[in-house]
Backbone bond lengths (Angstrom), bond angles and torsions (degrees), N, CA, C in turn:
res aa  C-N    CA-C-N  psi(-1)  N-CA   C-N-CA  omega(-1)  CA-C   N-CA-C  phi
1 X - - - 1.471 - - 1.527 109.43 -
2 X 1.094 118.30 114.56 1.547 132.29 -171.79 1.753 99.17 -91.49
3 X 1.742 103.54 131.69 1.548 91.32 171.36 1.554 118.74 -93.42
4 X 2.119 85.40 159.03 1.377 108.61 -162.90 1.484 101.88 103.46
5 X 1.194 154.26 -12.49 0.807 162.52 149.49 1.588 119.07 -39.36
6 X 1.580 123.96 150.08 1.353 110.18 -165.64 1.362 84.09 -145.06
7 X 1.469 107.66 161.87 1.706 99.89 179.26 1.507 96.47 -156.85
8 X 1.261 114.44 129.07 1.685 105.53 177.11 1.734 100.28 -111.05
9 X 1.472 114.07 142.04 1.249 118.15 -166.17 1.557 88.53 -145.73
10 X 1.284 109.34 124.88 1.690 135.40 165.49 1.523 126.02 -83.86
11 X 1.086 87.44 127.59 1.568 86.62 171.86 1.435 124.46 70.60
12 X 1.280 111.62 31.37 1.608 119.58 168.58 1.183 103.53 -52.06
13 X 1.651 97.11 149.33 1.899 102.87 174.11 1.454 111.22 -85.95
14 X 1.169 106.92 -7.64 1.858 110.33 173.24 1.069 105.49 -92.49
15 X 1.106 135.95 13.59 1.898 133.58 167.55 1.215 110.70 -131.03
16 X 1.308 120.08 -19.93 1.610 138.96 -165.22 2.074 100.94 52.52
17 X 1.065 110.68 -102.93 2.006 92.13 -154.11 1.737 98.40 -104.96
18 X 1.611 112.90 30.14 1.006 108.57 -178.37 1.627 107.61 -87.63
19 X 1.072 144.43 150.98 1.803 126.94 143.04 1.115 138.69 -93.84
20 X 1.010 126.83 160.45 1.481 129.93 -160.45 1.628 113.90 -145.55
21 X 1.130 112.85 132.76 1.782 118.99 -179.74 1.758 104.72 -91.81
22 X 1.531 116.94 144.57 1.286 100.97 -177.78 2.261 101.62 -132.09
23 X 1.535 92.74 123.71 1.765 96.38 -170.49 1.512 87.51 -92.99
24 X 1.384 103.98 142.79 1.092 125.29 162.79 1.600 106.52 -102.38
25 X 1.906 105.37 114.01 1.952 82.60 -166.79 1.612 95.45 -98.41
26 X 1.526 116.33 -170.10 1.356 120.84 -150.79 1.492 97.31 -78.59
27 X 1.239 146.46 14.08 1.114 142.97 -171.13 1.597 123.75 -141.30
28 X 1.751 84.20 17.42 1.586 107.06 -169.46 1.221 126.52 59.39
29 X 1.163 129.32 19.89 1.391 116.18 152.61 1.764 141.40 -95.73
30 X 0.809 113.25 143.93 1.456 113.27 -124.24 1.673 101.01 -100.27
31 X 1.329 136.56 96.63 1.754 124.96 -173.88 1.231 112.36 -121.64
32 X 1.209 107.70 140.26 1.312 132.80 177.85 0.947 153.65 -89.28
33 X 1.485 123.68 72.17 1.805 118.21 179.81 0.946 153.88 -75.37
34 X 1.644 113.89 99.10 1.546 123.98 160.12 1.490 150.42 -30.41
35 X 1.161 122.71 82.70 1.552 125.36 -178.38 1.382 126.07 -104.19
36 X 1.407 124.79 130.19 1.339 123.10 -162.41 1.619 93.72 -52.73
37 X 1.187 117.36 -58.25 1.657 127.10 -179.25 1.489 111.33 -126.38
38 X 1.428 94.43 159.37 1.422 135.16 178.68 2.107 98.30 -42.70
39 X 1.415 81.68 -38.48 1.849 85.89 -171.72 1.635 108.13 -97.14
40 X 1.098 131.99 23.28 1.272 127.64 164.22 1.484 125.32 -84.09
41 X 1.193 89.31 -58.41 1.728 102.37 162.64 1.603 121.73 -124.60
42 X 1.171 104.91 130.43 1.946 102.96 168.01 1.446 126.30 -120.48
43 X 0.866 117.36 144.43 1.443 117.48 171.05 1.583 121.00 -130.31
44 X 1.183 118.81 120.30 1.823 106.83 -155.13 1.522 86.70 -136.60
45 X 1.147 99.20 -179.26 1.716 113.05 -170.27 1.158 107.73 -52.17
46 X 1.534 121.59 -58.55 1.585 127.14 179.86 1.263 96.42 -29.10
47 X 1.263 117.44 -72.54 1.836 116.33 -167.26 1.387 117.49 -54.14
48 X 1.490 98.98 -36.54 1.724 90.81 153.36 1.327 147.04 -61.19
49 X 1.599 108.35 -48.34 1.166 105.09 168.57 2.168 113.56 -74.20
50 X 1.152 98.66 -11.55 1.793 97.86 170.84 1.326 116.28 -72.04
51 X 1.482 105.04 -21.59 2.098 113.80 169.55 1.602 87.56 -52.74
52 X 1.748 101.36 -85.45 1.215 116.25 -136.82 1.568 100.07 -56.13
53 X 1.273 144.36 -31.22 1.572 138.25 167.52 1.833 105.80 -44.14
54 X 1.606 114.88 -57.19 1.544 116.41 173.50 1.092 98.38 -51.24
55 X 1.499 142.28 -59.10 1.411 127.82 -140.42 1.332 87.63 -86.86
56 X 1.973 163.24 -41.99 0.792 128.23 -176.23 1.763 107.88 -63.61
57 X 1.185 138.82 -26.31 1.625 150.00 -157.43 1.556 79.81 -69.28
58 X 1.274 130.87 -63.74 1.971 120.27 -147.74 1.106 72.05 -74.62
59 X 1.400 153.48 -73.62 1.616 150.06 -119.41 1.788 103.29 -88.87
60 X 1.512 114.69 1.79 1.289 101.08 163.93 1.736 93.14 -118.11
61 X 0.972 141.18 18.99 1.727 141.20 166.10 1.516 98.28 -99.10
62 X 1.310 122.74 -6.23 1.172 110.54 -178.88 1.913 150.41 132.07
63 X 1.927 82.89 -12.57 1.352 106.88 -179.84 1.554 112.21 -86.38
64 X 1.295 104.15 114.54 1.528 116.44 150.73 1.084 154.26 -58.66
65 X 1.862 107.18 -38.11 1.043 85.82 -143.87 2.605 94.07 -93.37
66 X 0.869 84.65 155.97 1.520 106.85 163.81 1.267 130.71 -7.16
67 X 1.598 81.08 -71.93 1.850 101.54 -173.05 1.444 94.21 -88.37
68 X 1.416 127.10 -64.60 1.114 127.67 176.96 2.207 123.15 -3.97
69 X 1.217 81.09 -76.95 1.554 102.01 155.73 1.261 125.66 -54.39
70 X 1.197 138.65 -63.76 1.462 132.65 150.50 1.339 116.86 -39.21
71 X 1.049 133.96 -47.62 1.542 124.30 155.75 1.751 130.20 -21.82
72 X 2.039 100.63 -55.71 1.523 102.33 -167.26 1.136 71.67 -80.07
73 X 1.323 152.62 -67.32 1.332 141.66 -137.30 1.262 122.50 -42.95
74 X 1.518 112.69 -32.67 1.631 125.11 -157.32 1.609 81.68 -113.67
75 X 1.393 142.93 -5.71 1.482 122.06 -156.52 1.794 111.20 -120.27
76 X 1.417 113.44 91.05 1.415 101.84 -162.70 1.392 132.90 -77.23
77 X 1.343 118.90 113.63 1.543 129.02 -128.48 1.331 98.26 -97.60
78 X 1.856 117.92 -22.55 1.340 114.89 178.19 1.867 108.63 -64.65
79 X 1.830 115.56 -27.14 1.699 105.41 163.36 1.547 116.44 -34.58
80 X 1.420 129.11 -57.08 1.292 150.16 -140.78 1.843 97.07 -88.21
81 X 1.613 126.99 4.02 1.191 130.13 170.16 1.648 106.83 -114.65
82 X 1.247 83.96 -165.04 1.704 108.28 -176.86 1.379 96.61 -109.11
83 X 1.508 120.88 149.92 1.285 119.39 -176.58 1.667 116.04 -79.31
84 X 1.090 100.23 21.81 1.425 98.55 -177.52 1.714 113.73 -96.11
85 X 1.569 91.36 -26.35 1.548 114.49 177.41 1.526 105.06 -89.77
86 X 1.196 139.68 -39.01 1.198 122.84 -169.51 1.431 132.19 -44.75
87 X 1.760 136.52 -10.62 0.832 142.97 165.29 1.382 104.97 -44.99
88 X 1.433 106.58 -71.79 2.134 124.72 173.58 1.337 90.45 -54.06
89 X 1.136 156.43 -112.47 1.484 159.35 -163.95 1.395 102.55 58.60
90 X 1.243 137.32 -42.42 1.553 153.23 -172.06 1.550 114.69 -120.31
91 X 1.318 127.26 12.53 1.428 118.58 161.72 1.840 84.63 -90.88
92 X 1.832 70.21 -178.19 1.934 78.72 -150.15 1.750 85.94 -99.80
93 X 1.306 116.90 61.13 1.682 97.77 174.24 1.625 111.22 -145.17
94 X 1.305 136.10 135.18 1.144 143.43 163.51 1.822 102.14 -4.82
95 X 1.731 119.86 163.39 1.043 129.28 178.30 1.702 100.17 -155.48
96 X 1.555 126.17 154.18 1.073 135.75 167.10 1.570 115.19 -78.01
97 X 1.269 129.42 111.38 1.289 141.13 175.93 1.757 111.11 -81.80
98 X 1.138 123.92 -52.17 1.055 127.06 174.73 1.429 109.55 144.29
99 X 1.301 123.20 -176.95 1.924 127.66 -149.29 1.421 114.43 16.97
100 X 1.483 119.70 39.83 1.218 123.25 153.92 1.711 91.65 92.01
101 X 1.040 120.38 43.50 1.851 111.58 -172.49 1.744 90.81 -132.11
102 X 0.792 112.71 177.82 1.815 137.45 -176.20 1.593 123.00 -145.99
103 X 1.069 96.46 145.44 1.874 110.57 177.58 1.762 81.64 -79.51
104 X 1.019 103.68 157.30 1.474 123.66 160.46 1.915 126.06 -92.72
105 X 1.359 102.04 121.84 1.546 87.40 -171.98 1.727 117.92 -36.85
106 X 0.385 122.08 159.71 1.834 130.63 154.58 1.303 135.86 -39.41
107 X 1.567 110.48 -38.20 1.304 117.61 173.90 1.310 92.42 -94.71
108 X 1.398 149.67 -13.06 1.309 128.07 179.12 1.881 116.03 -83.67
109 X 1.150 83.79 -47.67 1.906 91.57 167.01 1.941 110.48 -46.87
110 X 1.777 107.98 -47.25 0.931 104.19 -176.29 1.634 112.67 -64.07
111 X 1.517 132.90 -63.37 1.135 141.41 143.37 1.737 116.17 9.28
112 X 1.470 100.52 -67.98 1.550 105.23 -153.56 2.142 87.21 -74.65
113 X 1.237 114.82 -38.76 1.617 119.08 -178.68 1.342 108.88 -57.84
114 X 1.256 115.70 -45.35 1.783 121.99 179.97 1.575 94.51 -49.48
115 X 1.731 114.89 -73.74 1.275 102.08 -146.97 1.954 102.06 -78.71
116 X 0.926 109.78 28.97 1.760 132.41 -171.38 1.759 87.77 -86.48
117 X 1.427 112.35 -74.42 1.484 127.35 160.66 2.035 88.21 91.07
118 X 1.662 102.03 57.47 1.131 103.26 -166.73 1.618 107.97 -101.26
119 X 1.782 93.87 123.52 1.559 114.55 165.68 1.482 138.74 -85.23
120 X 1.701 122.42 137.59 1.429 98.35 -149.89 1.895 96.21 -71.02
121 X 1.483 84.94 159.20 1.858 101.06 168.23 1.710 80.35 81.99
122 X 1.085 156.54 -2.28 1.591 129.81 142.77 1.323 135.66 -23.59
123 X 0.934 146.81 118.18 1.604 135.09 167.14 1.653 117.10 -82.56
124 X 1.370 93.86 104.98 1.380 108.15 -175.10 1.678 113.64 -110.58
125 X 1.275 100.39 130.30 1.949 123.94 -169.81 1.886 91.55 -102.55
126 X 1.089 102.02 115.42 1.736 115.69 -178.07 1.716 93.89 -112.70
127 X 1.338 124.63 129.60 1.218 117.17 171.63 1.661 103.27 -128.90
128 X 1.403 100.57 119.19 1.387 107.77 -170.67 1.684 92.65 112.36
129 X 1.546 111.75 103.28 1.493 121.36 164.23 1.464 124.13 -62.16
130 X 1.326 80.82 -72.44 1.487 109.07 162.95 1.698 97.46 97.27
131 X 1.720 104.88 -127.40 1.528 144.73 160.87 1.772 93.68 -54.27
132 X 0.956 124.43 -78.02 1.233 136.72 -169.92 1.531 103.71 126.20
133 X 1.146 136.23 2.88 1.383 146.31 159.73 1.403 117.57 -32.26
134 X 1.356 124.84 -73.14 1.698 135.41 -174.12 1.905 87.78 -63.23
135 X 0.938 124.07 -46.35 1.862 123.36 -158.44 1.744 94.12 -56.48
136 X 1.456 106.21 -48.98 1.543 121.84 -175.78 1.116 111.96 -59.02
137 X 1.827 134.85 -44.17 1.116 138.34 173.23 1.637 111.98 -56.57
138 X 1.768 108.11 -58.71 1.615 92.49 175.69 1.541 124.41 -50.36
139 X 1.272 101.13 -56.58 1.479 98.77 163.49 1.242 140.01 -33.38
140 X 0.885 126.82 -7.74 1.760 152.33 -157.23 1.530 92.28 -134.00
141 X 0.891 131.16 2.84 1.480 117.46 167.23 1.143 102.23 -143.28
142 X 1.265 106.71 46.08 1.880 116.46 -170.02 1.613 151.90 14.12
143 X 1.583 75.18 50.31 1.728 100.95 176.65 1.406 98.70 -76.27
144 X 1.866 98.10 158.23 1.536 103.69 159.79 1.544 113.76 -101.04
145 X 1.107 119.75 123.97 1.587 125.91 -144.72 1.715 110.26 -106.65
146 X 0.935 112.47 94.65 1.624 107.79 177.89 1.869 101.11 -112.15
147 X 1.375 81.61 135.64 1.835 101.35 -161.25 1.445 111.83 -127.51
148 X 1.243 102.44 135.35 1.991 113.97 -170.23 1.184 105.15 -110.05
149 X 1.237 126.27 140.44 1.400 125.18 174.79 1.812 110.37 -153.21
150 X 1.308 113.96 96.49 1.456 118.60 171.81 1.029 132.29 -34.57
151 X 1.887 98.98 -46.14 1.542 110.50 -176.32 1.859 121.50 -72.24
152 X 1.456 116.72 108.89 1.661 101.35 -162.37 1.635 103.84 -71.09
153 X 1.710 127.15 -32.86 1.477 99.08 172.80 1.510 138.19 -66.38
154 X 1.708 85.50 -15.68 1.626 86.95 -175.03 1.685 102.63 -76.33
155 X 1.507 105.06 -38.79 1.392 112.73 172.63 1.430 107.14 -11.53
156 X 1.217 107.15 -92.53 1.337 138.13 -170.24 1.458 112.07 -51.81
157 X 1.509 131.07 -49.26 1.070 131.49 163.46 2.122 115.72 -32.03
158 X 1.732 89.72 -70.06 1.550 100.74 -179.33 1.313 125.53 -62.13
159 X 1.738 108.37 -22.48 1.571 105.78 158.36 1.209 136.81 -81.98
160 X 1.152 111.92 5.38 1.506 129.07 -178.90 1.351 102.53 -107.44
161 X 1.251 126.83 -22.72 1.673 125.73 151.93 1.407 127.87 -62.06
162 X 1.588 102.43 -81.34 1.568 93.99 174.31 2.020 125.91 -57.81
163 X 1.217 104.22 0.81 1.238 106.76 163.19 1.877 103.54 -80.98
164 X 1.145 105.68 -34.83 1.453 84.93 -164.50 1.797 95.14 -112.49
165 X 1.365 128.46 27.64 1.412 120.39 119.30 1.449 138.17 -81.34
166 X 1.372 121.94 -11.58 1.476 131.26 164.71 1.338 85.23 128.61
167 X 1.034 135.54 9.98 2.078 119.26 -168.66 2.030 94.42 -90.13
168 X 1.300 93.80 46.91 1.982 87.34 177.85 1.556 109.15 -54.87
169 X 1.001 107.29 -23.83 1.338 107.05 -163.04 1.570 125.93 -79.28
170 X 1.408 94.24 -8.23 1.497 94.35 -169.96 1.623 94.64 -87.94
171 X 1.555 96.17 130.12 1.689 95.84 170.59 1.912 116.17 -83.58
172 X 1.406 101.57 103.33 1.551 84.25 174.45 1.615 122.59 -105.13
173 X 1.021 132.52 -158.88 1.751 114.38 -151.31 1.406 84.14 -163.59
174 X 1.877 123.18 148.05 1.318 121.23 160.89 1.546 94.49 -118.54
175 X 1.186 100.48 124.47 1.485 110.60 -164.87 1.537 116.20 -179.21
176 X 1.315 119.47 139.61 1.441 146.97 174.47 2.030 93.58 -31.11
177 X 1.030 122.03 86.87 1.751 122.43 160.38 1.197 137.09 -9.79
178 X 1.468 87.58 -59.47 1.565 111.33 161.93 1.611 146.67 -64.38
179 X 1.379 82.32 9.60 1.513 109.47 177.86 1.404 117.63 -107.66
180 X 1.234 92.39 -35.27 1.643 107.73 170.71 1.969 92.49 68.84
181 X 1.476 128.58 -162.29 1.187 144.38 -166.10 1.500 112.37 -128.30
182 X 1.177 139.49 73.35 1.521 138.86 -144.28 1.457 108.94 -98.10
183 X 1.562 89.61 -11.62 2.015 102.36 -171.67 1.562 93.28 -84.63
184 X 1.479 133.76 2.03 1.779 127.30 166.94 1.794 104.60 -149.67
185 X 1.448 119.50 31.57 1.291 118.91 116.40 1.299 126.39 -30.65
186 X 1.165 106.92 153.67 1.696 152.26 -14.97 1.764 101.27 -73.04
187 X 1.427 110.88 125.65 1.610 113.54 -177.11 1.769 113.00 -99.33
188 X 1.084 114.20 133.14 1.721 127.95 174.96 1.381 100.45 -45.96
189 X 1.428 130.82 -49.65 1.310 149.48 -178.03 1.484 134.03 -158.73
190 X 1.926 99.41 139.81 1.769 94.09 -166.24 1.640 76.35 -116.97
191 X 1.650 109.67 150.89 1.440 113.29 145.63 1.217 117.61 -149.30
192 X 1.457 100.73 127.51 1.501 119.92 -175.52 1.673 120.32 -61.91
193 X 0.890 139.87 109.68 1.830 129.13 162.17 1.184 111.77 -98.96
194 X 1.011 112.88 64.39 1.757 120.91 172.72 1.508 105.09 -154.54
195 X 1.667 137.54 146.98 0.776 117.96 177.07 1.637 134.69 -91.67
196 X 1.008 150.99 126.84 1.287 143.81 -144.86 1.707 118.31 -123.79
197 X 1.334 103.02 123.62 1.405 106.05 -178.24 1.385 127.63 -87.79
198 X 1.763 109.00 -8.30 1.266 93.19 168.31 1.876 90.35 -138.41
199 X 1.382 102.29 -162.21 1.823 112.11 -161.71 1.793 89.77 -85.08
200 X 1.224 126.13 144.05 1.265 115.15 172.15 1.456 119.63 -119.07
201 X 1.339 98.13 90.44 1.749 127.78 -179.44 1.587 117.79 -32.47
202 X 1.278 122.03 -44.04 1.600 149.87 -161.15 2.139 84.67 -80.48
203 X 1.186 102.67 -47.95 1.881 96.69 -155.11 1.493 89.75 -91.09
204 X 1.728 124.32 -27.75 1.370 115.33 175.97 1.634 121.48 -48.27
205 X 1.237 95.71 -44.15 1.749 111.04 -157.87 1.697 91.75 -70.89
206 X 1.017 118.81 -43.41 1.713 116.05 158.99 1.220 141.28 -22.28
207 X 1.195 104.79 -39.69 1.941 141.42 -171.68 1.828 84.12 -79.48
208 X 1.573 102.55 148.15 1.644 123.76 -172.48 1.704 74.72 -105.04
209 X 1.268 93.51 153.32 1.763 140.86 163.07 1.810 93.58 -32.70
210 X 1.120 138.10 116.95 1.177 118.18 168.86 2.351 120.39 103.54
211 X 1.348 79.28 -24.47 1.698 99.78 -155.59 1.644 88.79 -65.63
212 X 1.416 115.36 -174.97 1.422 119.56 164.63 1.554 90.56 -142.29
213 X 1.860 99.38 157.44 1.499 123.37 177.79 1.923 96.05 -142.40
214 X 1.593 86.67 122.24 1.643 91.23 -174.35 1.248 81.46 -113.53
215 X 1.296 124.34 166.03 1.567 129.39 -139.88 1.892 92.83 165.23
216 X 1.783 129.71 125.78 0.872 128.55 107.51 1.129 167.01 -18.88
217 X 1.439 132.72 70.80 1.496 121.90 -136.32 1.512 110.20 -149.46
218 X 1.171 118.26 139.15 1.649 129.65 172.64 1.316 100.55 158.65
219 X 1.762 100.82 -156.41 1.502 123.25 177.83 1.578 107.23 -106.66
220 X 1.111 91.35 168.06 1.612 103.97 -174.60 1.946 124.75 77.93
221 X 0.857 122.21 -151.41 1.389 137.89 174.63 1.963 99.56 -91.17
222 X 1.237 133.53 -82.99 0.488 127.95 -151.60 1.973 109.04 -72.54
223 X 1.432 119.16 170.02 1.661 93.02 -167.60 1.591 84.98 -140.61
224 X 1.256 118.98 174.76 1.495 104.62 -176.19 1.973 82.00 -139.09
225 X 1.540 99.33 134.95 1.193 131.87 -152.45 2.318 91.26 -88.88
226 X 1.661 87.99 106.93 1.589 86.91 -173.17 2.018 97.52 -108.45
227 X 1.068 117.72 159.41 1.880 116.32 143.87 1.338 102.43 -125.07
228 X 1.636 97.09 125.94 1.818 113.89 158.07 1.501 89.48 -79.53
229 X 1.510 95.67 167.35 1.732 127.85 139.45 1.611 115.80 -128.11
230 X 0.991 135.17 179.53 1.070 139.98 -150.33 1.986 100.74 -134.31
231 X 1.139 123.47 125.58 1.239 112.63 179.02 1.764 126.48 -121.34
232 X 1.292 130.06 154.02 1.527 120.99 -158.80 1.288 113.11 -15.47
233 X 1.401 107.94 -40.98 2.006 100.79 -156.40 1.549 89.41 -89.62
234 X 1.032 134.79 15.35 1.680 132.07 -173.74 1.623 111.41 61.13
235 X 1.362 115.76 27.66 1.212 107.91 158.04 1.993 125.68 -73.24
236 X 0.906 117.61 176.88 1.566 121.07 164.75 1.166 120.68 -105.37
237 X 1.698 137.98 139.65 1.681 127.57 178.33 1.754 87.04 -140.40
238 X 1.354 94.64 138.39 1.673 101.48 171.44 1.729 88.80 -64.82
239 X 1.435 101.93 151.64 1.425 106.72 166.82 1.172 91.60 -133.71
240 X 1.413 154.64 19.48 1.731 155.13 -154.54 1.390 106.32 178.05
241 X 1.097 100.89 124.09 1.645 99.95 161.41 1.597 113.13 -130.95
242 X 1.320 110.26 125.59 1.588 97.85 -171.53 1.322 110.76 -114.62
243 X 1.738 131.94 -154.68 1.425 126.78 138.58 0.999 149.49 -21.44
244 X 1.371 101.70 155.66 2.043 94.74 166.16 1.286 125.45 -90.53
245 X 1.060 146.01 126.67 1.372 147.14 -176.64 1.478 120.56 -121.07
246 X 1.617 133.51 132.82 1.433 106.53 145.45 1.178 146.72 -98.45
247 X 1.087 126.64 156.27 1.674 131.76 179.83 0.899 110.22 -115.83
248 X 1.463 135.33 170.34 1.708 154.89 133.80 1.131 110.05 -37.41
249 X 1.160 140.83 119.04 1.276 131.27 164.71 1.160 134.42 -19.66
250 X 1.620 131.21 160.11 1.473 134.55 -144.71 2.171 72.93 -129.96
251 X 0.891 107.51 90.98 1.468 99.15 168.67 1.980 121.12 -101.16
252 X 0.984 98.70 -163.16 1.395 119.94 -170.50 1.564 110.03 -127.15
253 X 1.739 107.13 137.74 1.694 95.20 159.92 2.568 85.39 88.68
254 X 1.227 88.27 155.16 1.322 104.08 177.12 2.158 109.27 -118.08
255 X 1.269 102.46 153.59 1.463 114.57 172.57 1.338 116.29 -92.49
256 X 1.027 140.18 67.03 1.464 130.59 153.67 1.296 135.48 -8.53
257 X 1.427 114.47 114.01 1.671 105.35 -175.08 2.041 117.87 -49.86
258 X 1.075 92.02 158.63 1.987 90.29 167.55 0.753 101.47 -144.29
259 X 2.046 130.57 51.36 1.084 114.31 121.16 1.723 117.72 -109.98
């Protein structure tokens, strides 16, 4: 089994007449997606060959690294939309998910993971769920993935997905961002997908001795894409400075469903 590779197999005796797709991610570990039917989700060559066109597009903007790339390649990103979008699913640009939130283009997820510089078995703090897209990528390069998400429908929406692509594992949380998760502190790495106007002190102190937090940050609309690390005395030093990018805002406080 070569990675990036997708394989749909019917009729396992451990599911009985359900099917299931199986990713091999770039670091060999192996996940499994469950679909009541054949017609819930698909993934067919087109979507394959529509990876491999994206994955050369980030890898001439600039992405290196390996796995990274083997990741989108093997990870089908048109699941993580509405079927109205799946045609685009593979152009390289942000999409509207719903309560006013966005998928992140492709090269930005890829981008913000590079300068992440994520090792498997890391404990990585993602703030901003979203799609569940970026949560799936760490995971796929065998992070341990704990994920925040303000918004409670999307909450619920995206956990009812990556549960039923095999991503059980990722613990995600509906909860204030800015709080970050302090009860499984100290984290290898935090990364923000939201954009943020000021330094966020509360999710820093979170970050281990050494760790990095890449984070979106300034004034205006547009945010210019920094990574701290954290050093003995618990100070912060940019060690990265990247692009400008925009995001959705990096807010405060959670949305409550109304239905």
């Amino acid at each position: 089994m070569k990675y990036g590779e997708l394989f749909l197999l019917k009729n396992r005796s451990n599911i009985g007449k359900n099917n299931e797709i199986v990713i091999l991610s770039p670091i060999g570990l192996r996940h499994v997606l469950l679909f009541d039917s054949i017609s819930d989700l698909k993934d067919t060559y087109l979507h394959k060959g529509l990876r491999e066109k994206l994955v050369k597009t980030i890898q001439s903007k600039g992405i290196k690294s390996e796995k990274i790339l083997h990741a989108i390649h093997s990870l089908p990103r048109h699941f993580f939309l509405d079927n109205a979008f799946e045609e685009h699913a593979y152009e390289d640009k942000a999409f509207p998910i719903g309560n006013k939130q966005t998928i992140s283009q492709p090269f930005t997820v890829a981008y913000q993971t590079q300068m992440l510089q994520v090792k498997k078995r890391d404990r990585i703090l993602e703030i901003g769920t979203g799609s569940g897209y970026q949560a799936a990528i760490l995971a796929m390069l065998g992070a341990r993935v704990f994920t925040i998400e303000r918004q409670e429908d999307l909450y619920r929406k995206t956990r009812n997905l990556l549960d039923k692509m095999g991503f059980e594992r990722i613990r995600m949380y509906y909860k204030d961002g800015y709080k970050g998760v302090p009860e499984f502190a100290p984290f290898d790495g935090i990364i923000i997908t939201a954009g943020a106007d000021q330094f966020p002190d509360e999710l820093f102190k979170q970050l281990k001795v050494g760790g990095r937090m890449v984070i979106p940050i300034g004034v205006g609309e547009s945010k210019r894409m920094l990574c701290f690390s954290k050093d003995e005395e618990g100070k912060s030093e940019i060690v990265q400075e990247g692009g400008r990018f925009r995001f959705v805002p990096f807010l405060k406080g959670v949305n409550r469903s109304q239905t």
